[in-house]
Every structure is written in structure tokens, then in C-alpha cells.
C-alpha positions in Angstrom: 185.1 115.2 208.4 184.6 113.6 204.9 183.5 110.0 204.4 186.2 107.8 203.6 186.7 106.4 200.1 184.6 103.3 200.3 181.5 104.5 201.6 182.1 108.0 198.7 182.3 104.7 196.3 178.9 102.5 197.8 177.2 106.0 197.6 178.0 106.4 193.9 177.7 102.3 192.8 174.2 103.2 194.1 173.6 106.0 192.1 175.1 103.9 188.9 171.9 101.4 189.8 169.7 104.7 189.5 170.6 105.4 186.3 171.4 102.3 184.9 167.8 101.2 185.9 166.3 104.7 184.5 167.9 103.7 181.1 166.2 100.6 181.0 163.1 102.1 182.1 163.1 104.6 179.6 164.2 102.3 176.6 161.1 100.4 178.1 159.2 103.2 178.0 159.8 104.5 174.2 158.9 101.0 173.1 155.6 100.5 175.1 154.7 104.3 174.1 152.5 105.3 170.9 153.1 108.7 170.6 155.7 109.4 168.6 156.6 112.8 170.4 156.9 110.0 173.8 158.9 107.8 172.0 161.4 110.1 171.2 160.9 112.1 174.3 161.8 108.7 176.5 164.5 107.4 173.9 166.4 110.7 175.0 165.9 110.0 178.1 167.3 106.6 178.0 170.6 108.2 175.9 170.7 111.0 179.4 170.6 108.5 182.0 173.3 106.5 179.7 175.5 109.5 179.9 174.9 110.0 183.3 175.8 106.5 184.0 179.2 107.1 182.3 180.1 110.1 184.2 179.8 108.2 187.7 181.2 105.1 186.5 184.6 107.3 185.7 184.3 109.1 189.0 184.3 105.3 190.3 187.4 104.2 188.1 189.2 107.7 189.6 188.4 106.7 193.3 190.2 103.3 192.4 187.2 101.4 192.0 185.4 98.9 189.2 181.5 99.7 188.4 179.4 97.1 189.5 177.1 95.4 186.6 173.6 96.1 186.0 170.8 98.1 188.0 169.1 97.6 191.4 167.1 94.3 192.2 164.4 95.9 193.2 164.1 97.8 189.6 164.5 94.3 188.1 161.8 93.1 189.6 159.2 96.2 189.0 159.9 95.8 185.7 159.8 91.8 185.6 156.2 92.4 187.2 155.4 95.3 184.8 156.0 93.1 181.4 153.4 90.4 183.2 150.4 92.9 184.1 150.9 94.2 180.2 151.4 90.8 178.7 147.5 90.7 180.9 146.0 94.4 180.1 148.0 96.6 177.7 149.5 99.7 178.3 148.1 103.3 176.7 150.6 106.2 176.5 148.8 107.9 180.1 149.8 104.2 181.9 153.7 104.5 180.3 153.7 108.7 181.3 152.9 107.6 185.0 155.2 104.6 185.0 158.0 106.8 183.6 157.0 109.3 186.6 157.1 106.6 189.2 160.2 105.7 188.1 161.6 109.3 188.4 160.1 109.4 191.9 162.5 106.8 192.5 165.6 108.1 191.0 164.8 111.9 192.5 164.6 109.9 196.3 167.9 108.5 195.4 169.8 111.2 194.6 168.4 113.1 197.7 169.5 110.3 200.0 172.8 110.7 198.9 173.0 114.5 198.8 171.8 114.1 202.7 175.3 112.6 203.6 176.8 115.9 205.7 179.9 114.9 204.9 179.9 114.2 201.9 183.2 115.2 199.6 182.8 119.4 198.7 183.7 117.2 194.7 181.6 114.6 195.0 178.7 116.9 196.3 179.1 119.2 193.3 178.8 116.8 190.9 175.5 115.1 192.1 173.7 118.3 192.7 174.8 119.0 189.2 173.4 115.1 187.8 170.6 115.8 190.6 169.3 119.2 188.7 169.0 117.1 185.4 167.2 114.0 186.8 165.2 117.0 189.1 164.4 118.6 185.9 163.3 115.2 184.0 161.2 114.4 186.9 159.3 117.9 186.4 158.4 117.4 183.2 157.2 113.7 183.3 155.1 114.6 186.0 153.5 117.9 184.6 153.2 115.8 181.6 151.2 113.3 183.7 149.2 115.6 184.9 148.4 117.3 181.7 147.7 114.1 180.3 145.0 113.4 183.4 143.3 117.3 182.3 142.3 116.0 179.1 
């Protein structure tokens, strides 16, 4: 049995949050950064998760539904908290890499919790996994970028 429309409709206004907060983040991100190759890197980044964004929201408007404004609370918050600690201490390129990762941590949780739902519409399944594998692939790099950045 598939999930009915509204819950198909929570489950993507929560992904909308995802990506709407990963823009932010990212946006955040390019500006903080001082490596040019980061700035762009992240600024792309931001312009994905925008796309991303729009894709769900008209898979929203086709299920009859409006998309909700903004991104999560929670993100609000984390990022509320992380403009205070670098108003304080500053932020090198390593700190902005690993905030960017945490971030992607986030969004790759999300989109598995969603892609757990077993009944989950055969339409709607296909075009998460397909968002997912983007957002997957992001994650990847970030991280191994993290890690290279650690190395050195």
C-alpha cells in the first residue's frame, strides 16, 4: 500500500527544508571561505541545492499542495549560533570545509529517512534516489575534502 497524499507531501515539505537550509548554508559558506576555488565550489553548491529546491516544490504544486516558506528551525538556529562563535573567533577555510560537511551529514540523514518510508510512491521514490545521489555525491566530496584538508 502507498502512503496517502498528505503524508507523500510532509515527506517532501521536509525535504524542501533540507535544501532550502543547504542553500543558505552554502551561500554562508562561499562568503566565510578564502579560497577562491571554495568560494566557487560552495556558490555552486548553493545554485544545486536551489535547483533542487525547485524540483520538489513543483512535485508539491502537482500533489495539490503550496511549499512551505523557509528552512528548518533547527538550521536557523545552528546557523544563528554559528554567526556568534565567528563574530568571537573567526573562521579559516578547514573550520567552513567541516561546517559545510556537517551540514551534508544533515541533509544525507534526511534524505535516507525519507527513502526508508516502504511505501513510499514507486514516482516519488525515483525522484529522491535520483536528488539523493547528487546530495550523496556532494557529501563525498566535502568530506574527502575535509579530510584532505586535515592531511596537510
Amino acid at each position: 500500500m502507498t502512503m496517502n497524499n498528505e503524508t507523500v507531501l510532509d515527506k517532501l515539505q521536509y525535504l524542501l527544508g533540507t535544501l532550502r537550509d543547504g542553500e543558505k548554508g552554502f551561500a554562508d559558506a562561499a562568503e566565510h571561505a578564502t579560497d577562491p576555488q571554495l568560494k566557487t565550489l560552495f556558490t555552486e553548491r548553493s545554485g544545486q541545492r536551489a535547483r533542487l529546491a525547485a524540483e520538489v516544490e513543483a512535485h508539491i504544486a502537482r500533489l495539490g499542495d503550496k511549499p512551505r516558506e523557509g528552512g528548518s528551525v533547527g538550521a536557523a538556529l545552528h546557523r544563528t549560533w554559528l554567526n556568534v562563535r565567528d563574530a568571537l573567533t573567526g573562521r579559516d577555510d578547514y573550520q567552513v570545509v567541516a561546517e559545510a560537511e556537517r551540514g551534508e551529514d544533515v541533509a544525507v540523514e534526511n534524505y535516507q529517512d525519507v527513502l526508508k518510508e516502504a511505501d513510499l510512491p514507486a514516482d516519488i521514490r525515483a525522484f529522491v534516489e535520483g536528488q539523493f545521489a547528487q546530495v550523496k555525491a556532494s557529501h563525498d566530496q566535502i568530506r574527502d575534502m575535509k579530510h584532505g584538508m586535515q592531511a596537510s
